[in-house]
C-alpha positions in Angstrom: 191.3 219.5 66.4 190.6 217.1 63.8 187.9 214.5 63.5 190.4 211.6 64.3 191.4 213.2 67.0 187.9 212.9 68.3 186.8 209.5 67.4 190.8 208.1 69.0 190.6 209.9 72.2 188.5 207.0 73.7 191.5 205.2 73.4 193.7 206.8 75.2 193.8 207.7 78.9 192.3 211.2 78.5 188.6 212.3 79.7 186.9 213.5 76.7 185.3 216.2 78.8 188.9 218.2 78.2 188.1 218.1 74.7 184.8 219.8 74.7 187.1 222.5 76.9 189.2 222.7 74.3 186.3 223.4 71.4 184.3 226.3 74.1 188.2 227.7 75.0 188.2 228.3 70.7 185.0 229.5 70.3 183.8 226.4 68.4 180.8 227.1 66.1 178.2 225.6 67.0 177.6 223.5 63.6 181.5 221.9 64.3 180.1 221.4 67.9 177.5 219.2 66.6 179.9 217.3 64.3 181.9 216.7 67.8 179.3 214.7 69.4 178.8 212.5 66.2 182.4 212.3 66.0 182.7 211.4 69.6 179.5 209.0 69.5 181.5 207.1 66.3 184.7 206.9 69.0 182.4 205.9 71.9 180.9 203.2 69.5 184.4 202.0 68.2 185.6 201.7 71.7 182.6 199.3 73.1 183.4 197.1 70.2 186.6 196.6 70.6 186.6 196.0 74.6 183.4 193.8 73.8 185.5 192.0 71.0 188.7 191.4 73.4 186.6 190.6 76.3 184.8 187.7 74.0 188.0 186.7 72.1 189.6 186.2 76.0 186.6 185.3 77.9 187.0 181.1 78.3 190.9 181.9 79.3 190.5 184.5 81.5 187.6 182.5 83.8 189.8 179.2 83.7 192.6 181.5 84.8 190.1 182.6 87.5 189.3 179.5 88.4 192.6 178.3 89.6 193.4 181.0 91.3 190.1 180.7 93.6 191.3 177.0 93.7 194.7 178.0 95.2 193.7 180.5 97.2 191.7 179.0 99.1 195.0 177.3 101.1 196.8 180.0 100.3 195.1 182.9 102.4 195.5 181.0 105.7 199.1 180.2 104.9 199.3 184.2 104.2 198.0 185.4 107.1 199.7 182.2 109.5 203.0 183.2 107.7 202.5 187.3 108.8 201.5 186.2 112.1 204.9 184.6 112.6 207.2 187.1 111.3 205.4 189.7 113.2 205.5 187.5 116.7 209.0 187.2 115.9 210.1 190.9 115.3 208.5 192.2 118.6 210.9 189.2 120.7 213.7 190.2 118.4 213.1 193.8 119.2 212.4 192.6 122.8 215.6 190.9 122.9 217.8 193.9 121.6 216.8 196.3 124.1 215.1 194.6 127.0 213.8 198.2 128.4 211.4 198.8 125.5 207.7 198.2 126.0 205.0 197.3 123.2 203.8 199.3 121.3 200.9 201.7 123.2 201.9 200.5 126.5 203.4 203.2 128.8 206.9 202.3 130.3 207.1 201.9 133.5 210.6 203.8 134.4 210.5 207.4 135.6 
C-alpha cells in the first residue's frame, strides 16, 4: 500500500477502516502503522477542504435553488397528494366496475 493510496482513499467510496485491515492482515510494523495515521490524517484534512471549498464556491446557488423549490412546493404538495387521491378513487370503481363480485380490499365477501 502506498502513501497515496492512503491520503486518496477519502475520496473514494471505501471505509478507511478496510485499510487498516489490510495493514494488521500484512503484519504491518508498527513504525509504517504510525506513518498510516499521519498519512490518513493528511487525506482526512485534504478531504474537509475540498467539500468545505465546493460547499462555499456553491453555497449562494444552491440556497436560491432551495428557495424556489420551498416556494413551489408549497402548492405543489396538495396538488400531489389531491392528484393520488383521484387516481386511486378511480382504480378501485374501475376494478369495481370489471368484476362487480370483488369486495375492498380487507373486507370479507359476502358469497359462500
Amino acid at each position: 500500500m502506498g502513501g497515496w493510496t492512503i491520503v486518496t482513499a477519502h475520496f473514494l467510496p471505501v471505509p478507511s477502516l478496510l485499510l487498516y485491515a489490510m495493514a494488521g492482515w500484512t503484519r504491518m510494523p508498527f513504525w509504517r502503522v504510525a506513518v498510516l495515521d499521519l498519512l490518513d490524517l493528511l487525506g482526512a484534512l485534504a478531504y474537509a477542504a475540498v467539500v468545505v471549498g465546493v460547499g462555499y464556491a456553491i453555497g449562494h446557488a444552491a440556497v436560491s435553488v432551495v428557495t424556489t423549490i420551498s416556494h413551489y412546493a408549497l402548492g405543489a404538495t396538495p396538488a400531489l397528494v389531491g392528484g393520488l387521491a383521484v387516481v386511486s378513487v378511480r382504480r378501485q370503481r374501475w376494478h369495481r366496475f370489471r368484476d362487480p363480485r370483488s369486495t375492498l380490499p380487507g373486507r370479507a365477501s359476502t358469497e359462500q
